[in-house]
C-alpha positions in Angstrom: 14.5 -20.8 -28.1 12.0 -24.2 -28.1 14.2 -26.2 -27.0 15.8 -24.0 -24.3 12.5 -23.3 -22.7 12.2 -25.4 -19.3 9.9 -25.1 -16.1 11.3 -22.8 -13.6 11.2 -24.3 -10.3 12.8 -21.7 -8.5 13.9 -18.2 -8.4 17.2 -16.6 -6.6 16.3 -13.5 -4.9 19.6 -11.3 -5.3 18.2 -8.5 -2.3 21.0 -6.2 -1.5 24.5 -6.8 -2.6 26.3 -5.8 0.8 28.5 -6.8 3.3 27.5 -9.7 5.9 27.9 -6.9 9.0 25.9 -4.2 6.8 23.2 -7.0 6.2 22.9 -8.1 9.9 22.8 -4.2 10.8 19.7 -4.4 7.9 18.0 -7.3 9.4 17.8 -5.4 13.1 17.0 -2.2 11.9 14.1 -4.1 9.1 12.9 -6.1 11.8 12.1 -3.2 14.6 10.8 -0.9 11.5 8.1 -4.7 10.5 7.2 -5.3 14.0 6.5 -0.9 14.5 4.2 -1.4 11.7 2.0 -4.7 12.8 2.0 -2.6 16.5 1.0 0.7 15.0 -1.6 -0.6 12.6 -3.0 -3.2 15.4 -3.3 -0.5 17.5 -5.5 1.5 15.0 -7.4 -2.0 14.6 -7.9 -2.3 18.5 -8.8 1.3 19.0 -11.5 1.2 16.0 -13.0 -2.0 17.1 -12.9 -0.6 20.6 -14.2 2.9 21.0 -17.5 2.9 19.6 -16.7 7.0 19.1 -14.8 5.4 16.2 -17.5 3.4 14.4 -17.9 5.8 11.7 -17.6 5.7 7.8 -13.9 7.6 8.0 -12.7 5.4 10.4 -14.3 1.9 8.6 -12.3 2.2 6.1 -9.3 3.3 7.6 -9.2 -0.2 9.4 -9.6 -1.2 5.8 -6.2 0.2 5.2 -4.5 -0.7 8.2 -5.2 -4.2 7.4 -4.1 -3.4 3.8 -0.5 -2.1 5.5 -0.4 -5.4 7.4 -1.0 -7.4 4.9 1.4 -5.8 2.3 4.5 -5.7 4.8 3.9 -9.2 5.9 3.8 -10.3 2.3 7.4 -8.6 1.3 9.3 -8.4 5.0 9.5 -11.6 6.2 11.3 -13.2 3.5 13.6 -10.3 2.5 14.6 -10.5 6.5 15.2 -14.2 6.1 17.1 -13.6 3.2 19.3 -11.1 4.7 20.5 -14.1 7.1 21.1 -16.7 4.3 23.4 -16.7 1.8 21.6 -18.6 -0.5 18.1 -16.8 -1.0 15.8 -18.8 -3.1 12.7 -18.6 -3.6 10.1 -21.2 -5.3 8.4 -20.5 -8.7 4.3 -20.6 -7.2 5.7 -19.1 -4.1 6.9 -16.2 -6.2 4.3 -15.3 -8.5 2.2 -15.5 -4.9 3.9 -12.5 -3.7 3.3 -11.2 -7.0 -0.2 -11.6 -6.9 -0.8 -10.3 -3.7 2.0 -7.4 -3.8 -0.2 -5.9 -6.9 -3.6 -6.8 -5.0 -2.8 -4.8 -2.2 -1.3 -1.9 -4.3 -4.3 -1.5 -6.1 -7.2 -1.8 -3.2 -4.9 0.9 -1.4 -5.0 2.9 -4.1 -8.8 2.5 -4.4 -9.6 2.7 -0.5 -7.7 6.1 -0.8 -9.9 7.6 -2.8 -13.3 6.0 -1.0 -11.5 7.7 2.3 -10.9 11.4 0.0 -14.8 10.9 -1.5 -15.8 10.3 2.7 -14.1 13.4 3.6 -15.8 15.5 0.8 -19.5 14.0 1.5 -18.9 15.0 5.7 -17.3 18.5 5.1 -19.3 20.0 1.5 -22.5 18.0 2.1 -22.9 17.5 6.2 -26.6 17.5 5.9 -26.7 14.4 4.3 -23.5 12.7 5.2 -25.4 10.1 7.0 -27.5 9.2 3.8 -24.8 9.4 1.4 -22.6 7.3 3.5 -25.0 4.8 5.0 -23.1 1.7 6.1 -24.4 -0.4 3.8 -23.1 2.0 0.5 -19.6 2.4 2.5 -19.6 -1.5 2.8 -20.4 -2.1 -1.2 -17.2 0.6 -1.7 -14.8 -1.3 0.7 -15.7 -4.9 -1.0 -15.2 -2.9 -4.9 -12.1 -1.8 -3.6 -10.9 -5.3 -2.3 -12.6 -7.1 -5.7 -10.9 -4.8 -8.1 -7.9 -4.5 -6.6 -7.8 -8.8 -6.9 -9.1 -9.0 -10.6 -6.1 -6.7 -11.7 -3.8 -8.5 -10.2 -4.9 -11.4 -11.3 -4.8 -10.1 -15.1 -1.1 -9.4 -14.5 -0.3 -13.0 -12.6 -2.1 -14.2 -15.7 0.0 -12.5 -18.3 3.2 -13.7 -16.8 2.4 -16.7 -16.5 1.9 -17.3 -20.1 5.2 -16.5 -20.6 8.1 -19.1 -20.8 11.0 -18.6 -17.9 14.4 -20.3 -20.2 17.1 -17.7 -18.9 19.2 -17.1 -15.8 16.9 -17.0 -12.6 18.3 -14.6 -10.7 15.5 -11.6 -9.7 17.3 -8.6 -9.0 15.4 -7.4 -6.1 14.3 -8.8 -2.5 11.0 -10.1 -3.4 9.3 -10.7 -6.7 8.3 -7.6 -7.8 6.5 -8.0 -11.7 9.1 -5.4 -13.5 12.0 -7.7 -12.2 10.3 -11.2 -12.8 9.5 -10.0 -16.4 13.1 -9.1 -17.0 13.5 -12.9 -16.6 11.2 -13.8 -19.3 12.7 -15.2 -22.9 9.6 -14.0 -24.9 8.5 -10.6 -25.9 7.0 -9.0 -22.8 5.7 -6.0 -24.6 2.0 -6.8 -24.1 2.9 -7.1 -20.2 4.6 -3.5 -20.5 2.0 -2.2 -21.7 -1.0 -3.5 -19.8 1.0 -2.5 -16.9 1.1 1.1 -18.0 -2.5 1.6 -18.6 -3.3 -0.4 -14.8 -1.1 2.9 -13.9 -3.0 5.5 -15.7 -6.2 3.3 -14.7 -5.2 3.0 -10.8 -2.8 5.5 -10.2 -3.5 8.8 -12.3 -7.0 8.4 -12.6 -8.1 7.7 -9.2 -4.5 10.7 -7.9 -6.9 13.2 -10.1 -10.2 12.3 -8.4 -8.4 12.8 -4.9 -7.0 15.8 -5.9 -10.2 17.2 -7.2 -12.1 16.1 -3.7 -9.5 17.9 -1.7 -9.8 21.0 -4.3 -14.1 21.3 -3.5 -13.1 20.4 0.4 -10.3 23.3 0.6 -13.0 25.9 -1.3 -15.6 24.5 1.3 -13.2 25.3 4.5 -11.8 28.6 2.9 -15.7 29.6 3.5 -16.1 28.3 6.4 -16.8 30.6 9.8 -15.6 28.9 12.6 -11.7 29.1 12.6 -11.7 25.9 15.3 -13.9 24.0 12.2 -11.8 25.5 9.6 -8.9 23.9 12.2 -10.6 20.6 12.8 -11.1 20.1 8.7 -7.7 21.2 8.1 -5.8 18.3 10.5 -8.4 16.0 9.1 -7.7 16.6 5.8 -3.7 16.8 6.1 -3.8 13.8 7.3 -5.6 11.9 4.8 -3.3 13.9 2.0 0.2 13.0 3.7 -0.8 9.5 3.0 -1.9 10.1 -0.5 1.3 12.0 -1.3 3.3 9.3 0.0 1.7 6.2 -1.6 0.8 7.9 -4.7 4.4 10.0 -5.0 6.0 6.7 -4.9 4.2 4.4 -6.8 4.0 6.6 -9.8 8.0 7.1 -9.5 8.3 3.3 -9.4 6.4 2.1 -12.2 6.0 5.2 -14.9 9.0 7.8 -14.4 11.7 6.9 -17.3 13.7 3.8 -15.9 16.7 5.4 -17.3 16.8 7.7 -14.6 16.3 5.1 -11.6 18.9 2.2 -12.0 17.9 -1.1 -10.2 19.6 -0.5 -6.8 17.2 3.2 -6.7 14.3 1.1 -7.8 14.7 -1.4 -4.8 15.4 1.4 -2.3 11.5 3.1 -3.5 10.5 -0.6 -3.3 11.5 -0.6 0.4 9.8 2.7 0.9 6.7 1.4 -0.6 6.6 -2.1 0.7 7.9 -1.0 4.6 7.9 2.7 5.1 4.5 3.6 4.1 2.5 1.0 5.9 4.6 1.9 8.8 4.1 6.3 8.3 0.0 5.6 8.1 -0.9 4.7 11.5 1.7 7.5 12.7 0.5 10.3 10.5 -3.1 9.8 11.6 -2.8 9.2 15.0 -0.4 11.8 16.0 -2.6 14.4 13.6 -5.7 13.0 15.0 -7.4 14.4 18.5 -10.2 11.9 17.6 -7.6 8.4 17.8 -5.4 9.9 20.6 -8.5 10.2 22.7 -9.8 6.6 21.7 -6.1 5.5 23.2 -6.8 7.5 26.4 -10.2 6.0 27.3 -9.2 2.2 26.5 -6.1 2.7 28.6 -8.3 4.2 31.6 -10.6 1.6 31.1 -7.9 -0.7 31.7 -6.4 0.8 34.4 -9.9 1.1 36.1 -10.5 -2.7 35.5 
C-alpha cells in the first residue's frame, strides 16, 4: 500500500447522476431556493440591526443563526450549482477539506446557538424577574463567541484526523460537496478512529445538547400550562413553536444523517438529507420565525413606513 500512496491533488465531485435537462431544471430550481435563503436571512439581519424593538437577547442570537444559514448555504450551493452546469466537476484537495472544515463548523455552532436560544426562552418565560440579570449582554455575548469557538475546535479535530490519512484510491466523492462520511470512504487506511470520534462529536453535539432543549421546553411548557393570561399563554406558545420547528428540523435531520444505521439510507438518500440540511433548513428558519412571529412582521412594517415616509 507504501508505494501506492500519492498526494491527492484533486477530488471529482460525482453530485447527482441525472440527465443534462433534469440537471439544468436542478440548477434553476437550486438557484431561486440559494438566493430565497441569502434574501430571507438578510432580511432578518436588516430588520434586527434596524428596529431597536429587536435588540434583545432572543433576537442577538438569532442574527447569530441567520448568519450561520448564510454561511452554511454559501459554503455547499455555489459549487454544487456550478457543478450541475459542468460536466467535469472537480474539486481541489485544500479546497475540499475547506468545505469540510467549515461544513462541520457551522453544524456544530448551529447546534450550540440552538440551545443558547431554548436556555433564552426558558430564563424570559420561568424566571422573568430576572431575565435581564441572567441574560445581560455581556453573558449572552460570552455564549454566542463559545458557540462559534467550539463549534471551530471540533471541526478542526475532524479536518485534522483526515488529514492524517493517506488518499491512494479512486478520487471520486460520491456526493455534491465534500461531506467527511464521503471523503473518508476515499481513504486507503483504517478510518475506524475517524468513525468513531465522529460518533461521540454526535452524542457530544447532537444528543446531548437535543436533551437539554428538550428539557428547557419541558420546564417552559409546565410554566405556560400555569400561566393566567390565555393571550400570554398564546404569546409563549408561538414563541416557543417557533424556536422548536427549527430544532426539530435541524436536529431530526442531522441525527438521521450521521447516526441512523447506513444500511437503511443508501448514498443517493444520504445526499437528498444532505440537500435538506445544507439548503432547506437555512432557507425554512427565517420563514418559520417571521411568519410565526408578530414581533419581526412588525419590525418589517415600521422600516418599510419609514421608507415610504422618507
Amino acid at each position: 500500500m507504501a508505494e501506492n500512496q500519492t498526494w491527492v491533488t484533486e477530488f471529482i465531485l460525482l453530485g447527482f447522476p441525472l440527465s443534462p435537462s433534469v440537471q439544468t431544471l436542478l440548477f434553476g430550481l437550486f438557484s431561486l431556493l440559494y438566493v430565497l435563503t441569502l434574501l430571507g436571512n438578510g432580511v432578518i439581519l436588516a430588520l434586527i440591526s434596524l428596529d431597536s424593538r429587536l435588540h434583545t437577547p432572543m433576537y442577538f442570537f438569532l442574527s447569530h443563526l441567520a448568519i450561520v444559514d448564510i454561511s452554511y448555504a454559501s459554503n455547499n450551493v455555489p459549487k454544487m450549482l456550478v457543478n450541475l452546469l459542468n460536466k467535469r466537476n472537480t474539486i481541489s484537495f485544500v479546497p475540499c477539506i475547506t468545505q469540510t472544515f467549515l461544513y462541520m463548523a457551522l453544524a456544530h455552532t448551529e447546534c450550540l446557538i440552538l440551545v443558547v436560544m431554548s436556555h433564552d426562552r426558558y430564563v424570559a418565560i420561568c424566571h422573568p424577574l430576572r431575565y435581564s440579570v441572567i441574560m445581560s449582554w455581556r453573558v449572552c455575548t460570552v455564549q454566542a463567541v463559545t458557540s462559534w469557538a467550539c463549534g471551530s475546535l471540533l471541526a478542526l479535530v475532524h479536518v485534522g484526523l483526515v488529514l492524517r490519512l493517506p488518499f491512494c484510491g479512486p478520487h471520486e466523492i460520491n456526493h455534491f460537496f465534500c461531506e467527511i462520511l464521503s471523503v473518508l470512504k476515499l481513504a486507503c487506511a483504517d478510518t475506524r478512529l475517524n468513525q468513531v470520534v465522529i460518533f461521540s462529536a454526535c452524542v457530544f453535539i447532537l444528543l446531548g445538547p437535543l436533551g437539554l432543549v428538550l428539557l428547557s421546553y419541558a420546564r417552559i411548557l409546565a410554566t405556560i400550562l400555569r400561566i393566567q393570561s390565555s393571550e400570554g399563554r398564546r404569546k409563549a406558545f408561538s414563541t416557543c413553536s417557533s424556536h422548536l420547528c427549527v430544532v426539530g428540523l435541524f436536529f431530526g435531520s442531522a441525527i438521521v444523517m450521521y447516526m441512523a444505521p447506513k444500511s437503511r439510507h443508501p448514498e443517493e438518500q444520504q445526499k437528498i438529507l444532505s440537500l435538506f440540511y445544507s439548503l432547506f433548513n437555512p432557507m425554512l428558519n427565517p420563514l418559520i420565525y417571521s411568519l410565526r412571529n408578530k414581533e419581526v412582521k412588525g419590525a418589517l412594517r415600521r422600516v418599510l413606513w419609514k421608507d415610504r415616509l422618507m
